[in-house]
C-alpha positions as CSV (number, residue, x, y, z in Angstrom):
1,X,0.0,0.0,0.0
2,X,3.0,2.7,0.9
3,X,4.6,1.2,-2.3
4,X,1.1,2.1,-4.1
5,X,1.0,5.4,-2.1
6,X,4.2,6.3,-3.4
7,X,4.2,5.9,-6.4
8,X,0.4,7.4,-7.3
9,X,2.8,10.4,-5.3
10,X,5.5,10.2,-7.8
11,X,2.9,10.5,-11.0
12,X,1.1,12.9,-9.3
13,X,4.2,15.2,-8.9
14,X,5.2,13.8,-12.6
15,X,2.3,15.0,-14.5
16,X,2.8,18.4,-12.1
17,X,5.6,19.1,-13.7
18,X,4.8,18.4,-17.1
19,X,1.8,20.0,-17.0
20,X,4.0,23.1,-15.5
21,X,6.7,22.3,-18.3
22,X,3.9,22.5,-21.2
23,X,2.4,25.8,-19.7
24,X,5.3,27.7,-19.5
25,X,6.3,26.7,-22.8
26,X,2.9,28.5,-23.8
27,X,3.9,31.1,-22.5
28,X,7.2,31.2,-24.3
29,X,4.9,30.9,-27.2
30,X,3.0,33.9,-26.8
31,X,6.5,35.9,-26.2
32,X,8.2,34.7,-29.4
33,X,4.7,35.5,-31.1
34,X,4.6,38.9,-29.9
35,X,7.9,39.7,-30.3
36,X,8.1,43.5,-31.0
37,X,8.9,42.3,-34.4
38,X,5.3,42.0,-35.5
39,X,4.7,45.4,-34.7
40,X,7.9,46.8,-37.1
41,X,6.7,48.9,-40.0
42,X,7.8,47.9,-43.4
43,X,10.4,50.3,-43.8
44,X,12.3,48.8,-40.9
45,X,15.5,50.7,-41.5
46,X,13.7,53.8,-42.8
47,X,14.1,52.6,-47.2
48,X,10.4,54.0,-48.4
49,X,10.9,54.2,-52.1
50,X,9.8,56.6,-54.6
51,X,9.1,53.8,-57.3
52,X,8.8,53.9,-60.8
53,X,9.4,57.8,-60.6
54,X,11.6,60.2,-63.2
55,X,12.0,62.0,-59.8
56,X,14.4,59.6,-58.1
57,X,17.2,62.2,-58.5
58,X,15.4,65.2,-56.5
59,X,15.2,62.8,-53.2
60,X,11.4,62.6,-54.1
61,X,10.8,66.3,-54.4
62,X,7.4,67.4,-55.9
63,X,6.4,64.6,-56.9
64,X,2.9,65.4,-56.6
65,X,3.3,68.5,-58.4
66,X,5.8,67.5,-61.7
67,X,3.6,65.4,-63.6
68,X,6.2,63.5,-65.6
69,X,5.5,60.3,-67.3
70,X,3.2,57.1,-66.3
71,X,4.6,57.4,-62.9
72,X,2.4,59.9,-62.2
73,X,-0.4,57.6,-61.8
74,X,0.9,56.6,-58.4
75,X,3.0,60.0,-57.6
76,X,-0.4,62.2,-57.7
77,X,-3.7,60.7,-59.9
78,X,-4.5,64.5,-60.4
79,X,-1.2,64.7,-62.2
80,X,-2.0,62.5,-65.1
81,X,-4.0,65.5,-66.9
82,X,-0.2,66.6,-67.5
83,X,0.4,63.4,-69.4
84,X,0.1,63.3,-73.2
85,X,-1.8,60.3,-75.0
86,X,-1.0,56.8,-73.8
87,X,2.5,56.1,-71.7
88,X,4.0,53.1,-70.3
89,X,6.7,52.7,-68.0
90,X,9.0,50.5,-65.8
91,X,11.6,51.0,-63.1
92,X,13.5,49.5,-60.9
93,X,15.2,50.2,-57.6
94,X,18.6,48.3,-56.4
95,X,19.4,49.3,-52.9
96,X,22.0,48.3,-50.6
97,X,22.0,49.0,-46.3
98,X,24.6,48.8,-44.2
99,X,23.2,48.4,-40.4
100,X,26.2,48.2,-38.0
101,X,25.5,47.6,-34.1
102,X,27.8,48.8,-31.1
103,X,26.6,46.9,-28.0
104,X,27.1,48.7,-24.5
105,X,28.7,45.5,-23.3
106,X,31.8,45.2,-25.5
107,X,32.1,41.8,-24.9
108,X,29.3,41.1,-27.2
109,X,28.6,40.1,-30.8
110,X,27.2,43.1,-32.2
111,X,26.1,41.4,-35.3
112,X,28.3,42.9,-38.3
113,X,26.7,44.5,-40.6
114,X,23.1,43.5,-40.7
115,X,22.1,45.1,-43.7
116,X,20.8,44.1,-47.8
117,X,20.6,44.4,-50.7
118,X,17.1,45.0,-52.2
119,X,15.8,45.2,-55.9
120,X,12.4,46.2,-56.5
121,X,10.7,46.6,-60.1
122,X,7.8,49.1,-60.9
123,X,4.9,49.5,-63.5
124,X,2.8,51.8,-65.1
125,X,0.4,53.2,-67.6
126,X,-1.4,56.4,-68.3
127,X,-4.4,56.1,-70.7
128,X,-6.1,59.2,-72.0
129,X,-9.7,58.7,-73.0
130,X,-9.6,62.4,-74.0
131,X,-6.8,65.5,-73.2
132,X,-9.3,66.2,-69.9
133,X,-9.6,62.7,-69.0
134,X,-7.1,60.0,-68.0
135,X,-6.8,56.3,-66.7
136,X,-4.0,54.8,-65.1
137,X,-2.8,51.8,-63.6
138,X,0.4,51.0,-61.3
139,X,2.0,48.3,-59.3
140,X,4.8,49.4,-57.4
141,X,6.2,48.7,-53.5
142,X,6.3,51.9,-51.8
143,X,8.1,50.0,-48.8
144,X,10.4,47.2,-48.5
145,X,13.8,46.0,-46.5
146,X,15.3,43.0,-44.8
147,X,17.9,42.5,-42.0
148,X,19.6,39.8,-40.5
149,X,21.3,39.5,-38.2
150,X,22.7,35.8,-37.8
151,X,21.9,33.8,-34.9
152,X,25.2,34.0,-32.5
153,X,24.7,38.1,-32.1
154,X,23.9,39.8,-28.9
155,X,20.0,40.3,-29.7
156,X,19.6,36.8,-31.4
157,X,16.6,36.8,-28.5
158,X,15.0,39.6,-30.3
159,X,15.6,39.0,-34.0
160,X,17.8,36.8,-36.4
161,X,16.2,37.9,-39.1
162,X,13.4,39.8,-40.9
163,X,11.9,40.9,-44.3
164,X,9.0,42.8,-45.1
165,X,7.6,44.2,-48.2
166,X,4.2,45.9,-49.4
167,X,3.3,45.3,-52.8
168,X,0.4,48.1,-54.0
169,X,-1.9,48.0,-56.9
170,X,-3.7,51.1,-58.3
171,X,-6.4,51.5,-60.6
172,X,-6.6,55.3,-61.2
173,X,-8.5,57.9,-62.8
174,X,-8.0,61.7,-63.4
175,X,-10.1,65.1,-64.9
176,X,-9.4,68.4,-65.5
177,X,-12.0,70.3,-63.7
178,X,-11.2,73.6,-65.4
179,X,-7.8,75.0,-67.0
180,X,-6.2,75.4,-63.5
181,X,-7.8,72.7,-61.4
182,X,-7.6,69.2,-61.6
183,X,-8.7,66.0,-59.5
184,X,-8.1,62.4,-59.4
185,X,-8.5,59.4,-57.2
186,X,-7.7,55.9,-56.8
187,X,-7.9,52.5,-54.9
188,X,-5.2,50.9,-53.5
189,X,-4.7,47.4,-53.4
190,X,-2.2,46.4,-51.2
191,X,-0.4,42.7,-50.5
192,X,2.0,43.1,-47.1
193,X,4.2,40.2,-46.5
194,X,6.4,39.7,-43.2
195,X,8.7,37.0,-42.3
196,X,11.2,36.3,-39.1
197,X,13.0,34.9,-37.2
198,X,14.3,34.8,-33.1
199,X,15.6,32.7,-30.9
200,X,15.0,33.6,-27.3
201,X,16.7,31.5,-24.0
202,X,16.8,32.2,-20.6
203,X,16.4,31.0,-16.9
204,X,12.8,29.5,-16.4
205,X,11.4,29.6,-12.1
206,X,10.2,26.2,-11.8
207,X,8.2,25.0,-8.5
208,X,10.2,23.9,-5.6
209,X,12.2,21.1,-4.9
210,X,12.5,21.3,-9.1
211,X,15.8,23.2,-9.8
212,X,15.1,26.2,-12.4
213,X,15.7,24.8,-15.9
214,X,17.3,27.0,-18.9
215,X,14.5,27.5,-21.8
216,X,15.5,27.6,-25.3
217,X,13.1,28.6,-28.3
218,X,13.2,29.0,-32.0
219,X,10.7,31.0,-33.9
220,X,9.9,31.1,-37.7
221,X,7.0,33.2,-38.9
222,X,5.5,33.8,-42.2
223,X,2.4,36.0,-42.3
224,X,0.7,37.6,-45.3
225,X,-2.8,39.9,-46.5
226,X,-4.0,41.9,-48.6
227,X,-6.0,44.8,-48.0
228,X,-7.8,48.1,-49.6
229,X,-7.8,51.8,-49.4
230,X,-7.5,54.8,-51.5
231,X,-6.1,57.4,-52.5
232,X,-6.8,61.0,-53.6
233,X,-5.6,63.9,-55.1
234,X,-5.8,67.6,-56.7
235,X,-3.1,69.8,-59.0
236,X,-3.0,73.1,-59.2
237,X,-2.0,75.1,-61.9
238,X,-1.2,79.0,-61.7
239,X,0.5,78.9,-64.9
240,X,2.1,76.4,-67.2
241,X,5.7,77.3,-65.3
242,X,4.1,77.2,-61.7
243,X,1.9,74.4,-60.0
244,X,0.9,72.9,-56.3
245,X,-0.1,69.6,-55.7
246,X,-2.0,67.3,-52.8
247,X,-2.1,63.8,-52.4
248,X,-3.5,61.8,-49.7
249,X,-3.2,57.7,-49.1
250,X,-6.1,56.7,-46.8
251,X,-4.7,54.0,-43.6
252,X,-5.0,50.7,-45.0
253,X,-6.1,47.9,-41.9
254,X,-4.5,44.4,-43.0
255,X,-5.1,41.5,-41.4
256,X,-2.4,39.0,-41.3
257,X,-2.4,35.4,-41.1
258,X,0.0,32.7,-41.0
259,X,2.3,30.3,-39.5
260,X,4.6,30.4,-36.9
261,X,6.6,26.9,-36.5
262,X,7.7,27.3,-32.8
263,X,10.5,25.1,-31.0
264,X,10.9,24.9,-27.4
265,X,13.0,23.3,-24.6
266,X,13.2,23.4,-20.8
267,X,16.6,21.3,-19.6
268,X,17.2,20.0,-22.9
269,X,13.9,18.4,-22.6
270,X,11.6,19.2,-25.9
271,X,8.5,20.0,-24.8
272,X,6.9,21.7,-28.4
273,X,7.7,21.6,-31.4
274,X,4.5,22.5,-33.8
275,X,3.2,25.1,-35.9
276,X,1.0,27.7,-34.7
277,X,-1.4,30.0,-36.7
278,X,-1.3,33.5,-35.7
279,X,-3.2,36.6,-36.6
280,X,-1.9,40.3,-36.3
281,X,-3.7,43.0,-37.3
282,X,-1.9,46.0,-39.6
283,X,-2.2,49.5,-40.2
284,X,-0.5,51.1,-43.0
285,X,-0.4,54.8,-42.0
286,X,-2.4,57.1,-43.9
287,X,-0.4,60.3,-45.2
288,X,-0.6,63.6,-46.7
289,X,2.4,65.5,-49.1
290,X,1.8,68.7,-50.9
291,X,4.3,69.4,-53.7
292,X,5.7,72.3,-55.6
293,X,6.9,72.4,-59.1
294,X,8.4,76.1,-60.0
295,X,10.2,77.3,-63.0
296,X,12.1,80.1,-62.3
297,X,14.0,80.2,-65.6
298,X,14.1,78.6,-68.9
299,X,16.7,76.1,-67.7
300,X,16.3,76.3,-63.7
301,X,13.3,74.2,-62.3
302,X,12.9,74.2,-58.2
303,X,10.9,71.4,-56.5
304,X,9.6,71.0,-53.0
305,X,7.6,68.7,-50.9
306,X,5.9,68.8,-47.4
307,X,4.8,65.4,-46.6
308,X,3.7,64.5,-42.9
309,X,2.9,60.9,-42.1
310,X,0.3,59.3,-39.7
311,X,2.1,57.0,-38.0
312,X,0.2,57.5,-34.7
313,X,-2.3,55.2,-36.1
314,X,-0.6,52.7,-34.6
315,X,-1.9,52.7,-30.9
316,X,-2.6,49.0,-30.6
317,X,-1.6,46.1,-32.2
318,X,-3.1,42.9,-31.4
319,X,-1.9,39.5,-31.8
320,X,-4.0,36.3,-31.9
321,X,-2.4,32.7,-31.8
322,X,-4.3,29.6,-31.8
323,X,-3.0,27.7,-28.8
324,X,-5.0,25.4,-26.5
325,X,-8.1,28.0,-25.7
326,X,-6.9,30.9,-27.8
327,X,-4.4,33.1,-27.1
328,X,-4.6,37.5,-27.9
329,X,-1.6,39.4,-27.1
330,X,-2.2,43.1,-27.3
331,X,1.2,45.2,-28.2
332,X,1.0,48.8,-27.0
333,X,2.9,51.2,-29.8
334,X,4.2,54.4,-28.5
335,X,4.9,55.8,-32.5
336,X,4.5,59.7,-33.1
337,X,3.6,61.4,-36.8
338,X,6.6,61.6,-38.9
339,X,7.3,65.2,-41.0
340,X,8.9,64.6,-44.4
341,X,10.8,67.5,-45.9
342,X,12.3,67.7,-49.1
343,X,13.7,70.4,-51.9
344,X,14.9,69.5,-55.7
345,X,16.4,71.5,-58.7
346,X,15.6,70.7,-62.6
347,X,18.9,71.7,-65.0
348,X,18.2,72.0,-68.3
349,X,21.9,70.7,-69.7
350,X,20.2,71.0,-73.4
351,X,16.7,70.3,-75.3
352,X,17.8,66.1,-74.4
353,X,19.1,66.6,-70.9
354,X,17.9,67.5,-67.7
355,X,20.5,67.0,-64.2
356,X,18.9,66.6,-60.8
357,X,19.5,66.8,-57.9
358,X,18.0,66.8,-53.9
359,X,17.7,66.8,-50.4
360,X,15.1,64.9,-48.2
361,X,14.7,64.9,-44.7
362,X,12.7,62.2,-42.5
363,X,11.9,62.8,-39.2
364,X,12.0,59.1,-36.7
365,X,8.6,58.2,-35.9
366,X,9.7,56.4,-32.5
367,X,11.7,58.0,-29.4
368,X,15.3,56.5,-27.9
369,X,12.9,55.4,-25.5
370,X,10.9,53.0,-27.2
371,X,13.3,51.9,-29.8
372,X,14.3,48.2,-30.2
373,X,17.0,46.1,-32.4
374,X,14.4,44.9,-35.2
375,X,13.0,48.6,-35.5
376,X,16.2,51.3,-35.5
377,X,14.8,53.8,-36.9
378,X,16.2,57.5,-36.7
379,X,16.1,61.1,-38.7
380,X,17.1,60.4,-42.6
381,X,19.0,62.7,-44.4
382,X,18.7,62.1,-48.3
383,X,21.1,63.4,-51.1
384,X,20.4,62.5,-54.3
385,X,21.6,63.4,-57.8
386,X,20.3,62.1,-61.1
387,X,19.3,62.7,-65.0
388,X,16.6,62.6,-67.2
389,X,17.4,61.8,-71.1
390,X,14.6,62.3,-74.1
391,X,16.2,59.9,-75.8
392,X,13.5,60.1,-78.8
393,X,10.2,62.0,-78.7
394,X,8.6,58.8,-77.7
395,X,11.1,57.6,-75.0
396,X,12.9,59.0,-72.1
397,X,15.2,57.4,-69.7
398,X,15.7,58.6,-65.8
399,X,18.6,57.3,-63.9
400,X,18.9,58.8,-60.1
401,X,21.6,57.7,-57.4
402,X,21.0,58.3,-53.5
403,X,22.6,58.3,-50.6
404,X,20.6,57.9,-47.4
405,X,22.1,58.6,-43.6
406,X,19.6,57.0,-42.1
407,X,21.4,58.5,-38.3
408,X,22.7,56.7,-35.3
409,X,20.2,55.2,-33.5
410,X,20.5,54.6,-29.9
411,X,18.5,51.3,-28.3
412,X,18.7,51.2,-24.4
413,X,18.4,49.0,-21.8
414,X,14.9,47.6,-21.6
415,X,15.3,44.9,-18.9
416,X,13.0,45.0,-15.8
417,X,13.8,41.9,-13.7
418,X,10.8,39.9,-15.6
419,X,13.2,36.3,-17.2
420,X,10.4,36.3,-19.9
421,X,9.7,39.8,-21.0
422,X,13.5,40.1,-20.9
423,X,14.0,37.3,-23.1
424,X,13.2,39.5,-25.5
425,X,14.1,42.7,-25.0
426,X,16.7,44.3,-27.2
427,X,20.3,44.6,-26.4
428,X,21.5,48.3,-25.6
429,X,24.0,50.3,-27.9
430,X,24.2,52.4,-30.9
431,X,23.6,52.1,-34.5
432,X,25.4,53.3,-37.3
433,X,22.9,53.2,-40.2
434,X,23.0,54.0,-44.1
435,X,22.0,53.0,-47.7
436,X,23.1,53.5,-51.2
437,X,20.2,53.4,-54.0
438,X,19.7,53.4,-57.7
439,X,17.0,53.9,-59.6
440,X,16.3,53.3,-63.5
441,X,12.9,54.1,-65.3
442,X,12.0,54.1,-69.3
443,X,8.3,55.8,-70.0
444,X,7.4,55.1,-74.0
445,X,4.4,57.4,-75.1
446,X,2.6,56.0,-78.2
């Protein structure tokens, strides 16, 4: 009977702590799924992209204003009543990043360089049912990066690695009101894809006389949607030399769904090993840019842009993963609106050639405070230089070149004495961030 006693003691305490094994190793689950990762805009290291644009070369400057080409369909729909006949174009966009990471603690792996290289292609058309009113189609991605890390650096608990993109279609129209005003509107289409990866480990309290055991977990997500907004616009025109235009993208709300295969260990005992669907909903910040387009001589051309950027949208996200009973994580963002700044100048080289050249300025849309390793973001600073070439009367070329500080973000410590939140909080230290960019276009009017 003690024998019996015993040993229905023994399972008892056995099943205990598996039971306590298998719910902690929910709740590393939930952790690695809402990792601040998720939350990351797509521009993680600040690359948004003026795609499929002859304006490359003035750091984006008045493009809702200039009117050149098929690209105008995306730049500003309004801006299409500027286009003559039926256009075409394609672009593309080869970037490279180069993310370097100081840790605090020079003892640690900072990472090397974390940065990419990225090449993104563009479309569009302009189609003119008559010279007052236009149709146009695009398919650009307005935002896209990747990092990685590797897996023996200092944050490998936060993120290894991590892509994201945001591919956008747009059906457009346009019509001149009038000989100075014209409108135009759109929908968006958008398809956002994210993908990462993090391996968190750390000390795990189990109940007494059980020693603590060292948890170890491996995370790789895959999450995609598509969603809709729109976009509108207006243009402008005091005089064929002089013109203003508005453009506002609406907040897209994605909803993205996936799978997130999910390793864990406690002691070197495996105790998951599955893959989890997960839910996180998305908002792509609405924004507003007014641009200028001026020409102040016959071979002189100044361009301008005021953009601001809604990223305060972002007060919530919340994450649903479908373990035993359901699981919703909400993440709390603590994102500001973003000013964008830019100026531009036109040369007029000859009848052919036209230099460019520009200067952008993005303001960070998080605080030192609230900044982590898969998200460091800072102020940009954009120069740019670049050329546009009428190579015959139906084609013209654009080739810009950029070079993008994107500053020296600082990540501190965000440790509070919790072994789970801190397995994924972000090393402390300093970034040293920049890009270099291409762009090539060819628009063919026929």
């Amino acid at each position: 009977m003690l024998s019996h006693k015993l040993t229905a003691k023994s399972s008892a305490q056995t099943t205990s702590i598996q039971e306590h094994k298998f719910k902690k190793a929910s709740m590393i689950t939930a952790l690695v799924i809402g990792s601040p990762l998720l939350t990351s805009q797509a521009h993680a290291v600040g690359l948004q992209l003026m795609p499929g644009s002859s304006n490359f070369g003035t750091a984006g400057a008045g493009h809702a204003a200039e009117g050149n080409g098929a690209g105008s369909t995306w730049a500003n729909p309004a801006s299409m009543t500027l286009v003559e006949g039926n256009q075409i174009g394609f672009g593309v966009i080869a970037a490279e990043t180069d993310l370097e990471f100081s840790p605090e603690d020079s003892t640690l792996d900072g990472g090397g360089d974390a940065g990419s290289s990225i090449y993104i292609p563009s479309f569009a058309y302009v189609h003119s049912i008559s010279d007052d009113f236009k149709l146009g189609f695009s398919v650009v991605v307005p935002f896209g990066n990747e990092i990685d890390y590797g897996s023996s650096w200092a944050g490998s608990n936060a993120v290894t690695s991590a892509s994201m993109e945001t591919i956008q279609a747009q059906p457009t129209f346009a019509y001149r009101v009038n000989d100075n005003l014209s409108l135009g509107g759109g929908i968006n289409i958008n398809y956002t894809r994210t993908q990462q990866e993090l391996s968190p480990s750390f000390v795990v309290d189990m109940p007494r006389p059980i020693p603590d055991l060292e948890a170890d977990a491996n995370l790789a997500l895959d999450a995609d949607g598509i969603e809709y907004g729109w976009t509108a616009g207006a243009l402008w025109e005091f005089n064929p030399q002089h013109r203003v235009g508005i453009v506002y993208r609406s907040k897209i709300e994605s909803d993205l769904k996936g799978d997130a295969d999910v390793a864990a260990d406690l002691g070197g005992t495996p105790v998951m090993d599955d893959s989890v669907t997960a839910r996180l909903n998305w908002e792509n910040p609405g924004s507003v840019v007014i641009s200028g387009y001026h020409e102040v001589t016959n071979k002189v051309a100044i361009l301008w842009d005021l953009g601001r950027t809604f990223y305060s949208d972002f007060e919530t996200t919340n994450i649903n993963a479908e373990l035993a009973g359901g699981l919703d994580i909400p993440i709390e963002r603590n994102w500001q609106d973003a000013n964008r700044y830019a100026i531009g100048a036109h040369y007029k080289l000859s009848q052919k050639l036209v230099l460019q050249a520009g200067f952008a300025y993005d303001e960070s849309p998080v605080e030192t405070a609230d900044r982590t390793a898969d998200l460091p973001l800072d102020d940009i600073k954009r120069y740019t230089v670049g050329a546009m070439y009428q190579a015959t009367d139906d084609i013209g070329l654009a080739l810009g070149l950029e070079y993008a500080d994107l500053g020296n973000a600082k990540v501190l410590d965000h440790t509070s004495g919790d072994p789970l939140g801190d397995a994924l909080a972000s090393p402390a230290g300093d970034y040293d961030n920049s890009a270099i960019a291409g762009s090539f276009s060819v628009n063919y009017k026929f």
